[in-house]
N, C-alpha and C positions, 0 to 999 in steps of 0.2 A: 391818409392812405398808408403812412410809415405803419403807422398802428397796424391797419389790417395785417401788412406784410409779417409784422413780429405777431400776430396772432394766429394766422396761419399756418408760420413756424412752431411757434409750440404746442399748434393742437398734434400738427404731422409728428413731435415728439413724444408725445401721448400715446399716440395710436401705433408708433413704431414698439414703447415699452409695451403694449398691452399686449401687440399681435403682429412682433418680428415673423414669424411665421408666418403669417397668412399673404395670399398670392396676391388679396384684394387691396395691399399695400401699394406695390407698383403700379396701379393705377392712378394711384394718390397720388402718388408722386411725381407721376405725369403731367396731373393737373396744376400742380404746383410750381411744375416747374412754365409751364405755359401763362400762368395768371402772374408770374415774377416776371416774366419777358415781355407780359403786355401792361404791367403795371408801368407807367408814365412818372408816376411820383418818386419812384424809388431809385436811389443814385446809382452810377455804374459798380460804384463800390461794392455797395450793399448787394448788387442782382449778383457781381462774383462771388461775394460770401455765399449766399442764398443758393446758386447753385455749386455750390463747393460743399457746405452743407446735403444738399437734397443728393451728390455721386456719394456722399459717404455714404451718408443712410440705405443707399441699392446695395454698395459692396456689405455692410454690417446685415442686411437682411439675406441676404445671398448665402452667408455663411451661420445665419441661425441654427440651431439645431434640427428645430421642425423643418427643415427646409428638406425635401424629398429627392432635390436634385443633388444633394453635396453630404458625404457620408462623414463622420465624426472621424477626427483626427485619428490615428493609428499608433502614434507613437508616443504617447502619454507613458508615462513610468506604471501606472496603476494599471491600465489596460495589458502593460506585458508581464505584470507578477500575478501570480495563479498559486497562493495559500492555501494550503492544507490541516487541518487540527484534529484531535478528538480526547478526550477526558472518556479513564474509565473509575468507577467506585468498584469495590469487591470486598464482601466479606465471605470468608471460605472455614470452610471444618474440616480438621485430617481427623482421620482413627486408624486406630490398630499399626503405628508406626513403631518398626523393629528397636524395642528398645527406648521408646519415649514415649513421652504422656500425650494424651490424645492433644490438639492445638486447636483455637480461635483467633481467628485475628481479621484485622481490615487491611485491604491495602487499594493504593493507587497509581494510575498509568494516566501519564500527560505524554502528546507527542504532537508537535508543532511544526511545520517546513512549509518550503514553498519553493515555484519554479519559475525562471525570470527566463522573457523572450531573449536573445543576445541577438538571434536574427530568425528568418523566418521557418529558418529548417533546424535551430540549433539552440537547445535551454539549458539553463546551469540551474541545479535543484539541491536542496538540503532537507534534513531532518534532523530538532534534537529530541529528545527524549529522557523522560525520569531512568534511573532503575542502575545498577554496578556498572560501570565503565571500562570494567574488565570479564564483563560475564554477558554474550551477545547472544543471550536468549531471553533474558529476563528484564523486559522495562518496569515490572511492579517494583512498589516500593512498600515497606510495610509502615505504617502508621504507629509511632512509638518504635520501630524496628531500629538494629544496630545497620550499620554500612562499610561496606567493603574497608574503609580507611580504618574502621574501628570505632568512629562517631555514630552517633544515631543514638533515637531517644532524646529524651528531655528537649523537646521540638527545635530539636536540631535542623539544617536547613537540608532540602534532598539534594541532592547530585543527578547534575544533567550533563550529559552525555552528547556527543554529535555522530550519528548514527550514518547520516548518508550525506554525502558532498560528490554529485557528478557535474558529467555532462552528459544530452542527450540528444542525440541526432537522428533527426528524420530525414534521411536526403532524398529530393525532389528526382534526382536519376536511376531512383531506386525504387520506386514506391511499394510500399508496402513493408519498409522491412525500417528498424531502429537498432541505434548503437547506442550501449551505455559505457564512459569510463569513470573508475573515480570508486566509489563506496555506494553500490547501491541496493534493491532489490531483487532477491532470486529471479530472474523472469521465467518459468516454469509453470506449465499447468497443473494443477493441482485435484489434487480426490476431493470431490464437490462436497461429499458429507462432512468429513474430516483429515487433510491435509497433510498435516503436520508431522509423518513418522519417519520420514526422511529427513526435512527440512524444516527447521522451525521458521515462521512465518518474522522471528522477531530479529533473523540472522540477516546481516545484510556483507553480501561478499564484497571485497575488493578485488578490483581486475578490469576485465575487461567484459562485455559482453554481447549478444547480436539478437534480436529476433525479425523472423522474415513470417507473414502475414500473406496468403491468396485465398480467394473464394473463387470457386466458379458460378456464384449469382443464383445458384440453382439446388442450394442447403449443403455442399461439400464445401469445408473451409479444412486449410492445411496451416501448421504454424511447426515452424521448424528454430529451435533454440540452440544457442552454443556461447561457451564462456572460458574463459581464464581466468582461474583468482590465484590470488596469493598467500599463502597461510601463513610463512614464516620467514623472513629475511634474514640471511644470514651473513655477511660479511667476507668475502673468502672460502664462501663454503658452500656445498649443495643448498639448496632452498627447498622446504618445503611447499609443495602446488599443489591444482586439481584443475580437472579437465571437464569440465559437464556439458552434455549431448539431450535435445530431446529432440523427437517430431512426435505432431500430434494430429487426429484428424476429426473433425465432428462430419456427420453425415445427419442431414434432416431424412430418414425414413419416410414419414409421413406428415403431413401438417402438424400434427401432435404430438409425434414419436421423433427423437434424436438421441444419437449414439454418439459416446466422443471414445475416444481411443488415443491413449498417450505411452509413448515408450524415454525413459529414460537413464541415464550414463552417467556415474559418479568413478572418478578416475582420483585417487588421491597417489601423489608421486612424493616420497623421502616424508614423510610424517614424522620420522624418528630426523632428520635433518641433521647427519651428523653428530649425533647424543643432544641436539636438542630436545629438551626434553619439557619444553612449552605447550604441548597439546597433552603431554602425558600426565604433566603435573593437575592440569585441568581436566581430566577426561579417564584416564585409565585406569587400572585395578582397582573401579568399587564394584560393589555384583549387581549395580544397575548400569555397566562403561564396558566399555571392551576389554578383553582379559591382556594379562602381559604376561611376557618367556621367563625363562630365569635371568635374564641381563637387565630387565627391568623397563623392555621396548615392547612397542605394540606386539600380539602374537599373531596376528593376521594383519595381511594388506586389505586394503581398500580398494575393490573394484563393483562397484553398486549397479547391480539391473535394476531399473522399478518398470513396469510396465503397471499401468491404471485403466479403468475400463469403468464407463456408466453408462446408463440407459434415463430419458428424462421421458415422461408424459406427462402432457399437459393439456390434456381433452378432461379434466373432472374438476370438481371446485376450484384445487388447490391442484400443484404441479407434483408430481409421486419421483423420485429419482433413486434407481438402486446402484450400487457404485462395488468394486472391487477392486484389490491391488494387494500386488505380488514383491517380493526384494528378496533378492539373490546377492548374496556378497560372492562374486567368481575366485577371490582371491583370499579367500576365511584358510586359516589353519584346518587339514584335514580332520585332524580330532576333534573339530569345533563345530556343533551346527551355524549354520548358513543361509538359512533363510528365514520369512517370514509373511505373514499375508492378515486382509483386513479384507471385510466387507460390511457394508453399512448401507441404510434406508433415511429418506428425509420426506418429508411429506411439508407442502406450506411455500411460504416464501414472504420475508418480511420487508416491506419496502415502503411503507408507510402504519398512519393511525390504525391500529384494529386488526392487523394484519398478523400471521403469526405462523410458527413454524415449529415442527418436532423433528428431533431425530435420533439413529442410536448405530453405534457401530462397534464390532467386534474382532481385536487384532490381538496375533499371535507373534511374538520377535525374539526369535534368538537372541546369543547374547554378539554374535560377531557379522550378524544380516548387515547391519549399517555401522557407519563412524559415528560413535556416540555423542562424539562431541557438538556437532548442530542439529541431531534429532528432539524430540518433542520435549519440554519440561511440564507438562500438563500433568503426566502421572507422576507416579515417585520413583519410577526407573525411566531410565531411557532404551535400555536392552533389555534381554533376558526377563520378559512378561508377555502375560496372557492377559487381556482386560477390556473392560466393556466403557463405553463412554456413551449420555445419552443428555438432552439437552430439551427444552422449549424455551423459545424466543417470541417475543410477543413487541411489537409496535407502538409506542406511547404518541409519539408524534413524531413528526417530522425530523429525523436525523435521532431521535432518542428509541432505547429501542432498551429493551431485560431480559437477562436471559438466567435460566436456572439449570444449573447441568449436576450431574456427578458421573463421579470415576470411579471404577472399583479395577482394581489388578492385585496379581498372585505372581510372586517368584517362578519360573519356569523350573530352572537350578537355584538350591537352596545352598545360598554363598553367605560368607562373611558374617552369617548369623541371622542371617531374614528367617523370619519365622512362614509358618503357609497359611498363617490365619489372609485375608483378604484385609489390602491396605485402600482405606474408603478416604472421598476428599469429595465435599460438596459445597459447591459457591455460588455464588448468586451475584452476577454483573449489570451491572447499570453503563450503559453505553451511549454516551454522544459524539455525535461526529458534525463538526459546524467547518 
């Protein structure tokens, strides 16, 4: 009868590896435990092990995965890190570049981070990234290209960067609204066709920053943004800042029809910082930069309206979205024009295989609308152009995704020696995001 008892036992261990899960264990185990208490043969010893044994087995089934009553641990290291990547390819073609031979080349964009729980309302997030470590618009790197140190070529290694180091807070007292501090993300709604004429999407500020999040449940959503960054530190001396303001509202019209409407505030304080001349040396007097006085300082402040506006339908194949947007520099040199405006159409939406998207937009920019130094590097000015940009985006699979665009623009004022021939630049990106 010893035999049975050890037979017993290790079929119940069998049946425990095959189908910890299953509910029809715990009956087994009941019986087992009953035919051990009635078995006569078996020593007092052996029936304690036996049922020392058969409570393990209830607690180790109890905490099986399958088990529907007891939810998977929460606090595993892998469960609170939340990675981020994506690799881009590009090969692009300039022409008609003031003064130089038309160009070919390849280049590439790596960007890797991730965001680790600390607690339930608060993450600390990073990002590195290819591309100059002194130039916060640019992660491309060029293939064979030289690099800011003066290496590059002859498969030199690239230069990575740490773009973003915060923290991010969700507070539970607060719902709806988030805090960033640290190195992060513009949080800014953006012109759905094309973005970037204010802010480059590759800038990432330091400071501080806030957004506040409500819907009334009934297609009215409001987001309202505010930030402090920091441009230049200076020792004993005024600092270079800025101050950025947005609210923004979507309204659902109709099941199919939605309006968003965003208003926003670039506030740049002492950019010249004392004769700092850190923004200037990077940014000013070329005729695609902000102009400079005769002392060799910005010739306008910085005080930026953008107000952006689009209309989305989505009652036909594919979703139609037309878009506009307006920039007022309030504080441009009176001699200087001041503004600028874009309007653009997208038709599509790419979000898997097969899937695909066009679009084209049309902006016009002073040379003193914006602070040259985080607006767009897409074209080959940042100010002072007129230019057209249009694209198709097409689906390969899941997270991969091609896109073919060009850019053409024209000097507005013909500076520094730009000719008015039209300066063309056509590329063609291979995009994964894993």
């Amino acid at each position: 009868m010893f035999a049975r008892g050890v037979v017993v036992v290790l079929v119940t261990l069998v049946a425990f590896t095959a189908q910890a899960a299953d509910s029809g264990l715990s009956a087994a185990l009941d019986e087992l435990a009953v035919a051990a208490d009635e078995e006569k043969n078996l020593s007092p010893e052996f029936k304690e092990a036996l049922n020392g044994l058969i409570g393990a087995l209830r607690e180790t089934q109890a905490a099986a995965p399958g088990n529907p009553s007891v939810s998977a641990p929460s606090d595993s290291f892998f469960e609170k890190l939340h990675p981020f990547a994506d690799f881009r390819l590009r090969y692009e073609h300039r022409r008609n570049r003031p003064g130089r031979d038309d160009r070919n080349r390849s280049r590439i964009r790596f960007r890797i981070g991730a965001e680790y729980d600390l607690h339930p309302e608060l993450r600390a997030g990073f990002r590195l990234r290819t591309g100059d470590p002194n130039d916060p618009n640019s992660p491309h790197r060029t293939l064979g290209g030289r690099h800011s140190d003066g290496g590059g070529g002859m498969f030199d290694s690239f230069e990575i960067a740490l773009v973003r180091a915060y923290l991010k807070y969700k507070p539970s007292w607060f719902e709806g609204s988030t805090i960033w501090a640290g190195k992060f993300d513009h949080p800014f709604v953006k012109n759905p066709v094309y973005g970037e004429l204010v802010w480059d999407d590759d800038v990432n500020p330091e400071g501080v920053a806030g957004v506040y999040k409500w819907s009334d449940g009934n297609g009215l959503d409001l987001r309202f943004a505010a930030g402090e960054y920091f441009l230049v530190e200076s020792g004993g001396a005024d600092e270079a800042s800025m101050t950025v303001l947005q609210g923004a509202a979507g309204l659902g019209i109709t099941d199919d029809l939605k309006a968003q409407v965003a208003v926003g505030w670039y506030r740049y304080a002492n950019l010249n910082a004392d004769g700092s001349l850190v923004s200037i040396a990077d940014n000013g007097g070329c005729p695609g930069c902000n102009a400079l006085d005769a002392s060799g300082e910005y010739a306008s402040g910085f005080r930026v309206l953008n107000p952006i506006a689009s209309l989305t339908y989505s009652g036909l194949a594919v979703p139609i979205t037309l878009s506009g947007e307006f920039i007022l520099n309030t504080s441009a040199d009176s001699s200087r024009d001041d503004d600028g405006y874009a309007v653009g159409v997208a038709a599509g939406k790419v979000s898997g295989p097969g899937d695909w998207k066009v679009w084209y937009q049309f902006q016009n920019i002073s040379r003193e609308a914006l602070f040259s130094g985080f607006a767009q590097d897409d074209f080959l000015m940042a100010t002072n152009y007129s230019g057209h940009v249009a694209a198709v985006d097409y689906g390969l699979a899941k997270g991969i995704s091609l896109r073919a665009w060009g850019l053409v623009s024209r000097p507005i004022d013909r500076l520094g020696g730009r000719f008015d021939d039209d300066e063309v630049q056509v590329r063609v990106d291979l995009n994964a995001k894993f």
